[in-house]
C-alpha positions, 0 to 999 in steps of 0.5 A, a space after each residue: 500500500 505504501 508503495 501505491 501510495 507513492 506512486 500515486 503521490 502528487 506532484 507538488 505545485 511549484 514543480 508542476 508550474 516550473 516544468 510548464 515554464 520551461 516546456 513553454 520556453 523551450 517550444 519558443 526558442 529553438 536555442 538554449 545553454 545549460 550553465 553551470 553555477 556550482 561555486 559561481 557567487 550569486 552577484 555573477 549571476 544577478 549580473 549575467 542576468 543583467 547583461 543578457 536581459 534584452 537577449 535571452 531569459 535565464 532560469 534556474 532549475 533543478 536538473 530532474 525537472 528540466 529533464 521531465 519538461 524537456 522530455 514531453 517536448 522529444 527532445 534528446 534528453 539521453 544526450 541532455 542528461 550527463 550535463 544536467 547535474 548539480 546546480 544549473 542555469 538554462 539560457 534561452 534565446 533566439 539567437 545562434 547557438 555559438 553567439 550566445 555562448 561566446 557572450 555567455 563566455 567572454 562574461 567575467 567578473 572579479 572576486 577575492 581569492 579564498 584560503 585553499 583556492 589554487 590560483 591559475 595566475 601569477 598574483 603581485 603586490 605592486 609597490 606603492 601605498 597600501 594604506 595599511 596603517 602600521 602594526 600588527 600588519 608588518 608581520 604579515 608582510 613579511 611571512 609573506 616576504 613582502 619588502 615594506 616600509 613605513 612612512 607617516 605611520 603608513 605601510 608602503 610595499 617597497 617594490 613589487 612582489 609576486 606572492 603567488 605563482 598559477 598552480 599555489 594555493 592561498 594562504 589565509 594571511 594572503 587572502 586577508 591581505 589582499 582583501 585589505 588591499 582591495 585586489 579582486 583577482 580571482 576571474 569568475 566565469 560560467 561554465 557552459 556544459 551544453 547548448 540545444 541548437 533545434 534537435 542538436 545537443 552541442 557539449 561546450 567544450 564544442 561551443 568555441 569557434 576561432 574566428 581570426 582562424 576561420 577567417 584565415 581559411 577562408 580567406 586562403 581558400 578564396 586566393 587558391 579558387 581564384 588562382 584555380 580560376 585563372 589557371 583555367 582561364 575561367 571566363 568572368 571579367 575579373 578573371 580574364 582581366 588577371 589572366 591578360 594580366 599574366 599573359 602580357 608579362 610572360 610574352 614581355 619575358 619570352 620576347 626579350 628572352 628571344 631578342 625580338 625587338 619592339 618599344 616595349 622589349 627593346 629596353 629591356 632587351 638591352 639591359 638584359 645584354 649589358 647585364 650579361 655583358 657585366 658578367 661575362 666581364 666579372 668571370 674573365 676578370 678573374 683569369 686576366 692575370 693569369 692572361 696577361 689582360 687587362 679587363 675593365 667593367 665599366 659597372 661596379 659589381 654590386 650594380 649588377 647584382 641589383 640588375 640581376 635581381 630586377 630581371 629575376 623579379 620580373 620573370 618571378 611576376 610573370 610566374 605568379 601574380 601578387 597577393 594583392 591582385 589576387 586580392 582585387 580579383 577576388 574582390 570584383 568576382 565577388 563583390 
């Protein structure tokens, strides 16, 4: 009887009308976050709130109810279930999955350290007043081998001094002395532990996106389909116009290379000759001692190594177009 009895038991009221409240918003937008609040301080999350007031609304359930509501609407609650533990917080909204979460995660507020909490930075005392009179508090500083010393009765840190490294634990006297000095270190942040995108549950660890990454992938996909496109000779005006582009300096380099003179060629044919005249000058001038000759190049040789270099430039340009007109390219095939 006892045990007809319980399964008989009434729900109470207030479980009832928050299952409803979640099961309503949960139907009205296709988005939501499951938070984690475990050791997160309560003004965190009154200002979190806060921020995401005209964005999103916030309720704080209890995993067993979430799942329940959440249950009636077919939603993936096996997939739900290992995030919905201890104490949560879900997020709802319409906006995408991946933008809530960066906002959600990028919300920092500071807080004191406590005794025992393990820092995950380095913590320094800067030199400078503390405003500390002194006394009882010397001693204090130096346990913590902190250089102090006293002007009007004040304690002024002497230089400054790092008392903490990522990974120590804080000691009672550091936490006390660094809430008398009003250093708030301590970043404080949610956790998220899942997101519903629809009938998709994202674990949060998925949830951060690289954008300066992702922007660079696309962009050097972009410069490789453009570079595809003129190899192909793909007929869209931005394309022809860089594969003129090229076709017109690889013509200039073969018609100089095979001395055919023209207003364009005739320049560079010329200098190409009085460059490899300059060589030809700089490799027998090695060798006229022994000849008995006499050998005068009329350039010195660091001109021609800079002549050099300007042909090899342009033949280098004539094999690949630059990134910038890749980029104009680019830009005018698709807007």
């Amino acid at each position: 009887m006892s045990a007809l009895r319980a399964i008989h038991k009434k729900v109470p009221e207030w479980k009832a009308k928050i299952a409803s409240e979640i099961r309503e918003l949960a139907e009205k937008y296709p988005v939501f976050l499951v938070l984690d609040l475990t050791g997160v301080p309560a003004k965190h999350i009154q200002m979190l709130r806060k921020k995401l007031n005209k964005i999103a609304i916030a309720r704080v359930v209890k995993p067993r109810v979430a799942l329940k509501a959440l249950e009636a609407l077919n939603l993936p609650v096996k997939e739900l279930e290992p995030h919905m533990t201890g104490q949560v917080m879900l997020i709802f909204t319409n906006l995408n999955v991946f933008e809530i979460a960066d906002i959600v995660r990028n919300f920092v507020t500071r807080d004191y350290y406590g005794p025992g909490e393990v820092t995950d930075k380095e913590i320094l005392i800067p030199e400078g007043n503390t405003g500390i009179p002194a006394g009882p508090m010397l001693s204090t500083f130096g346990r913590l081998k902190i250089p102090t010393k006293v002007q009007g009765n004040v304690i002024y840190v002497a230089k400054d001094t790092v008392v903490a490294k990522p990974g120590d634990k804080i000691s009672p006297e550091l936490a006390s002395l660094l809430q008398k000095l009003g250093l708030a270190l301590k970043e404080v942040r949610v956790k998220i532990k899942c997101g519903r995108d629809g009938e998709l549950i994202i674990p949060g660890e998925k949830l951060v996106l690289n954008i300066p990454e992702y922007e660079g992938m696309l962009r050097n996909a972009a410069f490789d389909a453009l570079k595809l496109a003129i190899e192909l000779v793909i007929p869209e005006p931005p394309v022809l116009s860089l594969v003129f582009t090229r076709a017109h300096l690889q013509a200039l380099v073969l018609a100089t290379e095979a001395g055919y003179i023209t207003n364009e060629t005739a320049e560079h044919i010329l200098k190409t000759a009085q460059l490899k005249a300059l060589l030809l000058a700089s490799e027998i001038s090695k060798y006229a001692p022994e000849l008995g000759l006499e050998v005068k190049t009329p350039t010195p040789q660091p001109q021609v190594k800079e002549e050099k270099k300007e042909e090899e430039k342009e033949k280098e340009e004539s094999k690949e177009l630059s990134e910038e007109a890749l980029a104009e390219g680019f830009s005018a095939l698709f807007g």
